[in-house]
C-alpha angles and dihedrals in degrees: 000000000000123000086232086051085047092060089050096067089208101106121124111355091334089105102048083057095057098049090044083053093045092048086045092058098040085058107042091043083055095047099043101019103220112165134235113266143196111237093013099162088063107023106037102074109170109152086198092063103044088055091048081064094046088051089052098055094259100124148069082018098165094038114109124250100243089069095043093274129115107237107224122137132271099266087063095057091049088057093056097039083049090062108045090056092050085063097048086239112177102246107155108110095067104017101093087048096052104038090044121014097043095064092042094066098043077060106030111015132107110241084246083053092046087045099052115042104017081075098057085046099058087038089064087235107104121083127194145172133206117236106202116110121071140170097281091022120058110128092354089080091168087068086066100138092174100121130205115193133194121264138152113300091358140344136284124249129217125162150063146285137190142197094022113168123217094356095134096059093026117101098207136035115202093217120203106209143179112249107169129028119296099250103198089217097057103027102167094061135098101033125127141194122241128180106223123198102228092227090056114142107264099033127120124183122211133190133240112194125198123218107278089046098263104148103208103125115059141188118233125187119191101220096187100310122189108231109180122224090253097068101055107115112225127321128356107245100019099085092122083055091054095038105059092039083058094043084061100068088042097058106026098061130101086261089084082065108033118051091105101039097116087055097053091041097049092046086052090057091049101045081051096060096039104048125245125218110222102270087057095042086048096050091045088050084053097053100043094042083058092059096050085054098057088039083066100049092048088041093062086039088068095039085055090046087047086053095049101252139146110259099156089133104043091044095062091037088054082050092046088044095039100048096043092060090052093057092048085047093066097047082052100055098039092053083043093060101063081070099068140065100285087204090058118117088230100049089046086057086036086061093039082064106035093056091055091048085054100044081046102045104087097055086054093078099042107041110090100021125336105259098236083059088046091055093055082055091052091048099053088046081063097040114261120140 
């Protein structure tokens, strides 16, 4: 295989997936008549659908079969996940399970823990949240002051988390907690992993609201909240561990690229119909040229992750890179529009899209990591101190 093959992500039976995912959304958009969006992947949460794609096999892809999964490899699963942003699906309500904790419990989690929830996962019926970020600790991580302390059976729960997406329809937060003393040497220790029911005894979820009145983000406070042994995920004590391994599949995925996919690829249609004089075609080849290109970085991320590899770095360079061309996308387009018939149905859908990326673009560069701190990470993967 080729290096340019390899970018492709078409090799093998890579190719016939994604034309079995592309037919399954052309029919099921025309059956239920869901409509592209910007952001999908946070803002489009339809439980139906995501069990539609469960039903077809589009789910739980890397799972194993013995816990309802398929057991194909991870660039499978970027292919379909490619793809389902392209179209703008909504795919909220299963997507955080199954890119992240998913993985985390083929690595971390007890077999009871496996058994009982990877099921759900690959069945597009379990929803989760991650609760990292908080007031003093976003992407300081190592500044989490939410505690979790021994009792009998389990541990008790106080602090709080925000930002957190999806919190208010998800069954289930993956809280990352303090559970030893912070010692100031060694910062990134002592801290674990819990699954928490959302209707636990001692939480309260909170709304944040953006500007045009979309809940997608929440605050949630921990008010002693029983957690029981059983739901611990993985060691005590090696929650970092845990933590930035997770972190690799957020921020490596075709996600960082393609928020506003269905922006740049509705303004190409109608710049195509409409005519574009050469300033406006070069800018719109930059720009998509740009986006090839990080296509093919994130691309090689998810064949080193497929591989087994240690792609920690990439992996936050593809998300500083990524989200910064999103961001760019949307300035581009907005100035590109002036160009066509305002009166035009496609311009009309172009603005609908264009005012939620907006509204969505500076969150790009801040969820998952800020990308100053993301930058430090790329630099001590090369070696600076």
């Amino acid at each position: 295989m080729s290096e340019y093959e390899a970018l492709c992500a078409d090799d093998g039976d890579l190719a016939d997936l994604r034309a079995s995912v592309r037919a399954f959304l052309a029919a099921d958009r025309a059956t239920y008549g869901w409509e592209p969006a910007v952001d999908c992947w946070l803002a489009k949460w339809d439980p139906e659908f995501s069990a539609r794609l469960a039903d077809a096999g589009f789910v739980g892809l890397t799972i194993p079969t013995e816990y309802g999964g398929h057991g194909l490899g991870y660039l499978h699963r970027y292919v379909v996940t490619e793809e389902l942003l392209a179209h703008g699906a909504p795919v909220a309500a299963h997507w955080i399970a199954d890119r992240q904790v998913a993985p985390g419990l083929l690595a971390y989690g007890s077999e009871d823990q496996r058994r009982r929830l990877l099921p759900r996962i690959a069945a597009g019926t379990l929803y989760s949240a991650i609760g990292m970020s908080e007031h003093g600790a976003g992407s300081d991580l190592a500044a989490v002051q939410t505690r979790a302390v021994a009792t009998d059976g389990g541990w008790r729960l106080s602090g709080t988390k925000v930002w957190t997406s999806g919190a208010h329809v998800a069954h289930q937060i993956v809280v990352l907690a303090r559970t030893s003393p912070l010692d100031p040497e060694h910062r990134h220790a002592g801290f674990s992993q819990f699954i928490v029911p959302t209707d636990a005894a001692g939480i309260t979820i909170s709304p944040i609201e953006l500007m045009n009145g979309e809940r997608h983000f929440n605050e949630v406070t921990f008010d002693d909240v029983f957690v029981s042994d059983a739901d611990v995920l993985g060691e005590i004590g090696n929650g970092w561990h845990q933590v930035t391994a997770e972190l690799g599949f957020e921020r490596s995925g075709p996600e960082r690229i393609l928020s506003t996919a269905t922006l740049v690829f509705t303004a190409a249609r109608a710049l195509a119909a409409h005519g574009v004089d050469d300033r406006t075609a070069a800018e719109f080849g930059d720009l998509m040229a740009r986006m090839v290109s990080l296509r093919q970085l994130s691309v090689s991320v998810a064949r080193a992750l497929s591989d087994g590899d240690d792609a920690a770095g990439r992996a936050a360079l593809v998300k500083d890179l990524g989200t910064r061309f999103e961001q760019d996308s949307v300035e581009l387009v907005a100035d590109l529009i002036d160009t066509l018939d305002p009166g035009a149905p496609d311009t009309l859908a172009l603005r609908g899209l264009l005012a939620t990326a907006r509204l969505h673009s500076p969150l790009f560069t801040l969820r998952g990591g800020t990308n100053e701190v993301l930058r430090g990470v790329v630099a001590k993967g090369l070696g600076a101190r």
